[in-house]
C-alpha positions as CSV (number, residue, x, y, z in Angstrom):
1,X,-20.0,-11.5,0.3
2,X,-19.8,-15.5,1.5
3,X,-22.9,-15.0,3.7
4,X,-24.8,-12.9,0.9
5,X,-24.0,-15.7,-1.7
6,X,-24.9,-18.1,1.2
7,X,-28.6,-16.9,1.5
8,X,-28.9,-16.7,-2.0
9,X,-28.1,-20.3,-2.3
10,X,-30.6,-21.5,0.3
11,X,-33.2,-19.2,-1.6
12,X,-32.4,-20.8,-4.8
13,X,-33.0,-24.3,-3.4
14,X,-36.0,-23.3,-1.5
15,X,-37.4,-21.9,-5.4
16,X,-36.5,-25.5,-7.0
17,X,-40.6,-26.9,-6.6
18,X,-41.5,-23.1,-8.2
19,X,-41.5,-23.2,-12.1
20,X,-41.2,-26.5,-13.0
21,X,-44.0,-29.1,-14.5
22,X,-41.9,-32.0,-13.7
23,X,-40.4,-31.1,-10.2
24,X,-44.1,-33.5,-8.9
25,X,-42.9,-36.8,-10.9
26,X,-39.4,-37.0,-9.4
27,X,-39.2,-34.4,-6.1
28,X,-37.0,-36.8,-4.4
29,X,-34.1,-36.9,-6.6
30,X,-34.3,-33.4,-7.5
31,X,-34.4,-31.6,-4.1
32,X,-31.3,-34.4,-2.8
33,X,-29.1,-33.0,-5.9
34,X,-29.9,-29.8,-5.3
35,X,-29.4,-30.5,-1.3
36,X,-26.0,-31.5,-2.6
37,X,-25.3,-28.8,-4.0
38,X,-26.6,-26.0,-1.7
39,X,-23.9,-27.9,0.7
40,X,-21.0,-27.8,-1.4
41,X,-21.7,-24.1,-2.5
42,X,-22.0,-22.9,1.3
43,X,-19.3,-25.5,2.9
44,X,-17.3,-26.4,-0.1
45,X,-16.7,-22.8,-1.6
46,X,-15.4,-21.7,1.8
47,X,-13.2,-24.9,2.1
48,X,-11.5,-24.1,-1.5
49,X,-11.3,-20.7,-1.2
50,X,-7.7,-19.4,-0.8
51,X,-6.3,-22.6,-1.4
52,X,-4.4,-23.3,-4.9
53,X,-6.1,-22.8,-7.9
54,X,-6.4,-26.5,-8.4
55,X,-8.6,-26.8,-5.7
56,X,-10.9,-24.2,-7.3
57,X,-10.5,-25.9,-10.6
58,X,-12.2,-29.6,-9.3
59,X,-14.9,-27.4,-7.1
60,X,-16.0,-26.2,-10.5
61,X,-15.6,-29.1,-12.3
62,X,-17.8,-30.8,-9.7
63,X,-20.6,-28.1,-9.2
64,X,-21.1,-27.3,-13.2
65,X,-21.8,-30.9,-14.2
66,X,-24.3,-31.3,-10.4
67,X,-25.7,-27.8,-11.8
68,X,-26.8,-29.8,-15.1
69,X,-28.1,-32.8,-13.6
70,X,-30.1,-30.5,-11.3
71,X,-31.5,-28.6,-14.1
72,X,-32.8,-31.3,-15.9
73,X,-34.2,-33.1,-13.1
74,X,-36.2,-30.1,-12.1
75,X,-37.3,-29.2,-15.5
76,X,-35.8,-26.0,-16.3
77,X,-37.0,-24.7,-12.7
78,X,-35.9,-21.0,-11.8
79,X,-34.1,-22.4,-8.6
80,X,-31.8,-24.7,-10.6
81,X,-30.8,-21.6,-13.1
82,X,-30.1,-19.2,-10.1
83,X,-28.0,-21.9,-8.7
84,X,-25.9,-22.1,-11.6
85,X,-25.6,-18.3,-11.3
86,X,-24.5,-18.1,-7.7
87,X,-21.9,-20.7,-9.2
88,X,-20.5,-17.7,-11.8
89,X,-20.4,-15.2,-8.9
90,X,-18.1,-18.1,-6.9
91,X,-16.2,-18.9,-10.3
92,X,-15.1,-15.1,-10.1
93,X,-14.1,-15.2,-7.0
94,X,-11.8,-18.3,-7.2
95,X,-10.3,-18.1,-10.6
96,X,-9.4,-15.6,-13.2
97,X,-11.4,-13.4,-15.0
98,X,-11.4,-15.3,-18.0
99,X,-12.1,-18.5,-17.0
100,X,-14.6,-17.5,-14.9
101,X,-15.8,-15.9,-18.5
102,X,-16.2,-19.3,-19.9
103,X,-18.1,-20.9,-17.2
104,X,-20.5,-17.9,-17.7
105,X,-20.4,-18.8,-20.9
106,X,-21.0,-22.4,-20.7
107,X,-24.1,-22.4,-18.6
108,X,-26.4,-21.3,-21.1
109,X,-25.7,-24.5,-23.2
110,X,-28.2,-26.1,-20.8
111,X,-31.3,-25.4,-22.7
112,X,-29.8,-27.4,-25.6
113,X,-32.3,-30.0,-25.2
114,X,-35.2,-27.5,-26.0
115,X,-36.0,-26.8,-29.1
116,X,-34.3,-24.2,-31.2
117,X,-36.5,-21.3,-31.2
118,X,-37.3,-21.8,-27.2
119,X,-33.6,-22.9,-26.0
120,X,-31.9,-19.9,-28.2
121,X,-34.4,-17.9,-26.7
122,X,-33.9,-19.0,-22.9
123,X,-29.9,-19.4,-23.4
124,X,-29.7,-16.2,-24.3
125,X,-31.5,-14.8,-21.6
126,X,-29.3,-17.2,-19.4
127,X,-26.4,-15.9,-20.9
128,X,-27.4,-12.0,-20.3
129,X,-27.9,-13.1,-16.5
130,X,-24.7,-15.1,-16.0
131,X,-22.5,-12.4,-18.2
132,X,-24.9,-9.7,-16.1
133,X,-23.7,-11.7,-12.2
134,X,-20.2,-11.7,-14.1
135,X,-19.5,-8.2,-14.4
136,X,-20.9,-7.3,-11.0
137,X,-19.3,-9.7,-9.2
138,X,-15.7,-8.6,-10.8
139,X,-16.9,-5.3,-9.7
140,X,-17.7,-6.0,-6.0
141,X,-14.3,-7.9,-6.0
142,X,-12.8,-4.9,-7.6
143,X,-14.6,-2.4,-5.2
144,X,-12.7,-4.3,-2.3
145,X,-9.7,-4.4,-3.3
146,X,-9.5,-0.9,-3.9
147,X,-10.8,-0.1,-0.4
148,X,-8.1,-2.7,1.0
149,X,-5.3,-1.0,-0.9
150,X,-7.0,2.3,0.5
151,X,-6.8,1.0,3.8
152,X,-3.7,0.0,3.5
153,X,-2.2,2.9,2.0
154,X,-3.8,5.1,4.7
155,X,-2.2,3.3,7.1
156,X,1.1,3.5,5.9
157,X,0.6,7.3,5.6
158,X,-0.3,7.2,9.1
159,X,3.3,5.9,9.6
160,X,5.1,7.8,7.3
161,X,3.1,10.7,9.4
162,X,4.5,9.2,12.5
163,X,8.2,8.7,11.0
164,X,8.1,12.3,9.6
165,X,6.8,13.9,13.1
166,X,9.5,11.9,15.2
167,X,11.7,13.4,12.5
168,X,10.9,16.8,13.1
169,X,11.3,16.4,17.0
170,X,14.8,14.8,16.3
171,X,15.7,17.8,13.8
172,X,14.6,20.3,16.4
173,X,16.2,18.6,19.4
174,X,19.1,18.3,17.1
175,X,18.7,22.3,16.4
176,X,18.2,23.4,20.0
177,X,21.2,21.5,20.9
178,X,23.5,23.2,18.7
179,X,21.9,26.7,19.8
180,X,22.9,25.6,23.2
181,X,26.4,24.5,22.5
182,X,27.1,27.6,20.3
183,X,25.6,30.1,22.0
184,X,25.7,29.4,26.0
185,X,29.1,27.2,25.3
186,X,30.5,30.2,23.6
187,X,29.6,32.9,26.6
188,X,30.0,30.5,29.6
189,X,34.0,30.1,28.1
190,X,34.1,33.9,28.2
191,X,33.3,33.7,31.8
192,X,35.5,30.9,32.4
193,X,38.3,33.0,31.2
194,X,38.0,35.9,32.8
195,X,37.3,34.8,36.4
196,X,40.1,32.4,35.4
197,X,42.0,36.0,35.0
198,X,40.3,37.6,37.6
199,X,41.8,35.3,40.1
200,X,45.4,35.8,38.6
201,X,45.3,39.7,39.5
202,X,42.8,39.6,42.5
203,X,45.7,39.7,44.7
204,X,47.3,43.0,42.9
205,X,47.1,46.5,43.2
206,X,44.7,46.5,39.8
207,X,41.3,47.2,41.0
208,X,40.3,48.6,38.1
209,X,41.7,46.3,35.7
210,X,39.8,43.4,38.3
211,X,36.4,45.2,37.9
212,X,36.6,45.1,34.2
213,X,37.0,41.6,34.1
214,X,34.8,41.0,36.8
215,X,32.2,43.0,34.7
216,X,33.0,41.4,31.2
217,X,32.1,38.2,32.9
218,X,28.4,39.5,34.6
219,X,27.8,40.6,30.6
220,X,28.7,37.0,29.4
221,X,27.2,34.9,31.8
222,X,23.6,37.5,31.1
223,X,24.1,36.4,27.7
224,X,24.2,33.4,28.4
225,X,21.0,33.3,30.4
226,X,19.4,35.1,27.2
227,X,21.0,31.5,25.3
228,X,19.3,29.9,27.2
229,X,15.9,31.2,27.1
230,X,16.0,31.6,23.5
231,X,16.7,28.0,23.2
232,X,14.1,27.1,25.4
233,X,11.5,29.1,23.4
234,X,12.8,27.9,20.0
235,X,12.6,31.4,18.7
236,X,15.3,33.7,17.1
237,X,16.4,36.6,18.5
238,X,16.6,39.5,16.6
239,X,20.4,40.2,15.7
240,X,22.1,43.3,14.1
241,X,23.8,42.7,10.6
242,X,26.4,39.9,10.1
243,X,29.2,42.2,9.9
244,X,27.8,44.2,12.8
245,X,27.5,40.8,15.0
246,X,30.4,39.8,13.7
247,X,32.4,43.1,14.7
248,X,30.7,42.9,18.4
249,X,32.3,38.8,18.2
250,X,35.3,39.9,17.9
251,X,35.5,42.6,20.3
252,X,34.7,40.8,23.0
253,X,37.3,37.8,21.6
254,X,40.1,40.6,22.2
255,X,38.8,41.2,25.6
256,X,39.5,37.9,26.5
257,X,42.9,38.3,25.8
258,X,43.1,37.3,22.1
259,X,43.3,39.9,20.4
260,X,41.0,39.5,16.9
261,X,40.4,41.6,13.8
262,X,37.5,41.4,11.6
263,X,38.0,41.7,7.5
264,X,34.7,42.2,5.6
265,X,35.5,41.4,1.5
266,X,33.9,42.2,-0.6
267,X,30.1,44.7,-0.7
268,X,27.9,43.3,2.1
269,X,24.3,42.1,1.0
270,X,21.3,40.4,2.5
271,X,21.5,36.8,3.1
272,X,19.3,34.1,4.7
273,X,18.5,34.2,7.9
274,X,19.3,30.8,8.0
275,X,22.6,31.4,6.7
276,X,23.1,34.4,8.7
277,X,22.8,33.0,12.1
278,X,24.6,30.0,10.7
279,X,27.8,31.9,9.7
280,X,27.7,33.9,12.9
281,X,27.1,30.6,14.9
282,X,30.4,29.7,12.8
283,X,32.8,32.2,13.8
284,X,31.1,31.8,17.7
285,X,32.4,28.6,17.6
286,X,35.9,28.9,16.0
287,X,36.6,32.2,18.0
288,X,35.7,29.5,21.0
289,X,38.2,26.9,20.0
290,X,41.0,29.3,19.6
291,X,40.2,30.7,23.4
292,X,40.3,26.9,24.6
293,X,42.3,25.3,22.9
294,X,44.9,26.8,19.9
295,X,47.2,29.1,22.6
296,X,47.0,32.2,20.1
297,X,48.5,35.6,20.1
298,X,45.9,36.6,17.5
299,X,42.8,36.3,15.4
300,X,41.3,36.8,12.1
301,X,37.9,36.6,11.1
302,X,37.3,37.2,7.3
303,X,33.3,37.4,6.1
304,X,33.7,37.4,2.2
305,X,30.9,38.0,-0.5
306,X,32.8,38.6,-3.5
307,X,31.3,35.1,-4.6
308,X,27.8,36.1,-5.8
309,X,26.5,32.9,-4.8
310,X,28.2,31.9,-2.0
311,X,29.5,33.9,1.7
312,X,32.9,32.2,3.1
313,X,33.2,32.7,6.7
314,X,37.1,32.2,7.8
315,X,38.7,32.2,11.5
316,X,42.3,31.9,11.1
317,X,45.2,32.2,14.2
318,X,48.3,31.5,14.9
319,X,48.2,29.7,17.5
320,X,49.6,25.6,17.6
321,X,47.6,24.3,14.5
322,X,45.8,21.2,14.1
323,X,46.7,18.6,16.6
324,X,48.2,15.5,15.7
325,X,45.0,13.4,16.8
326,X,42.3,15.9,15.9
327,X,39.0,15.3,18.3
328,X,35.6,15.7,16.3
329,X,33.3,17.4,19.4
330,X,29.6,18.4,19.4
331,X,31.2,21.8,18.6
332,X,32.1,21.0,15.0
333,X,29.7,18.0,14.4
334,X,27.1,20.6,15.1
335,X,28.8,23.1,13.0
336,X,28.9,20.6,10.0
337,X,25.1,19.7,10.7
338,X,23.8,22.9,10.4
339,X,25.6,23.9,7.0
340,X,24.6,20.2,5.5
341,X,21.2,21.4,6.1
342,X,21.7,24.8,4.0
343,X,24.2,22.8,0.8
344,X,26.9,24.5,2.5
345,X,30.6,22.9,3.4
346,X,32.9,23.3,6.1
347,X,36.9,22.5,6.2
348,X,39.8,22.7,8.9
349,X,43.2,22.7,8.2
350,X,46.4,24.5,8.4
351,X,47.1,28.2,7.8
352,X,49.9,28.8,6.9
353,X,53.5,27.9,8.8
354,X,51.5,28.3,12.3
355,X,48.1,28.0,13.0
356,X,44.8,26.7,12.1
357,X,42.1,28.0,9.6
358,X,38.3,27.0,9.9
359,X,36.3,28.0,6.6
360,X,32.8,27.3,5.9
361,X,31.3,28.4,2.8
362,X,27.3,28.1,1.8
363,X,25.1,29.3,-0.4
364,X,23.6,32.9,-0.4
């Protein structure tokens, strides 16, 4: 817009000789006043502009009373009044609307030394031009601001894009990595166990007893493998009802050498499958713990929907309770994470005289 209103100014000056009778008597005085104020509309708007309002005050104050001067030393010439009109589109840029209204305003009041038929006449078609560059210029301003703010705002939707896609990585990373613990973690401590076991009898007359375990272990560590490449391939694998899952979960806990018992309360009905493979990611994980860690001579799992609203999961034993220093591993962080994300809770504590109780509940 600066070199647009620059070329119009030079234009304007270059009209000053056109339309005026008087412009041959005194051509000297009237192009080196408009010379003047060519240069302080080219050089001196761009030195004012986005300093303080003061500045653009005195730049005003200077170029209306040079604009009058100029106007009667060229004799009303069409230069001198487009002049005065590149000074309204300026006045708009550097001040606010409505003083920039009154300049429009007072530039008409130049053909006040006609007389009154011919200057009302002219001002008011000065007027219509000055209020006309006015509301156009307010426009164009407008029109620029909008697409800066556009520009702007697109941009920040670019990074809130960004944010919400490194987001999604981290919630899936996050996801992938609790599969992994829960699932692989879960199988691999199977093994663990029973080759641990294994070794105890390998020396004894129990072949049979030996192959079981040894076999118990070659299931785990397949399902392990299966973990893993359904981590790997973030897709879910198709599992059998809760209870069903639930009742193979604890089967194989008792193999292990715990032995566990599954309580369904409650009329079984469809849930999530969100919630589903949370709950059963649950009891993987508590079942787990009490395997590594409580020293128990026996399990409960109890999978309750006598809550319309909600399904508690429970894993209770007997084993040595909570400790005194409680550790907060990936197991349970994860655990935690996963009902956050569905509104559900999860709590450990004591059950009972002996033992320790994990209960999550969550919406379903």
């Amino acid at each position: 817009m600066q070199w647009a209103m620059a070329i119009l100014t030079v234009v304007a000056y270059v009209t000053l000789p056109l339309g005026s009778a008087s412009f041959e008597q005194q051509p000297l005085p009237t192009l080196l006043v408009g010379l003047a104020f060519t240069l302080l509309a080219i050089f001196g708007f761009r030195f004012v502009q986005g300093r303080s309002i003061w500045w653009a005050v005195a730049y005003v104050a200077v170029q209306l009373p040079l604009g009058f001067v100029l106007f009667s030393l060229s004799g009303a010439a069409v230069g001198s009044i487009l002049l005065l009109v590149v000074l309204v589109s300026q006045s708009v840029l550097l001040l606010p609307l409505p003083v920039a209204a009154v300049v429009a305003a007072v530039i008409p009041l130049v053909h006040l030394g006609m007389d009154w038929q011919g200057g009302l006449r002219e001002g008011l078609g000065t007027l219509a031009v000055t209020m006309f560059t006015l509301v156009v210029t307010w426009l164009l301003v407008r029109e620029q601001k909008a697409r800066a703010e556009l520009a702007d705002a697109n941009e920040r939707l670019r990074g809130y894009a960004a944010q919400a896609e490194q987001l999604a990585v981290i919630q899936e990373r996050n996801r992938l990595a609790r599969d992994i613990h829960d699932g692989v973690g879960h199988h691999l401590t199977v093994v663990q166990m029973q080759l641990e076991a294994a070794r105890a009898v390998i020396r004894t007359a129990e072949p049979e007893r030996l192959d079981a375990m040894l076999a118990t272990a070659q299931d785990q560590s397949g399902q392990a493998l299966a973990e893993v490449r359904r981590s790997v391939s973030a897709l879910r694998e198709h599992r059998p009802a809760l209870a069903e899952a639930l009742q193979t979960l604890t089967a194989e806990a008792t193999e292990a050498g715990v032995p566990t018992e599954l309580e369904v309360v409650g009329r079984p009905r469809a849930i999530r499958a969100e919630v589903d493979e949370s709950l059963f990611r649950a009891a993987q994980e508590g079942l787990t713990n009490v395997r590594k860690h409580a020293g128990a001579s026996s399990t409960s799992v109890v999978l309750d929907f006598s809550d319309e609203d909600h399904v508690r999961l429970e894993v209770r034993d007997d084993g040595r309770g909570l400790p005194e220093a409680p550790g907060d591993g990936f197991g349970l962080t994860g655990l935690r994470e996963r009902m956050a994300n569905l509104g559900g809770r999860v709590s450990l504590g004591p059950a009972g005289s002996a033992g320790l109780a994990l209960t999550v509940e969550v919406p379903g």
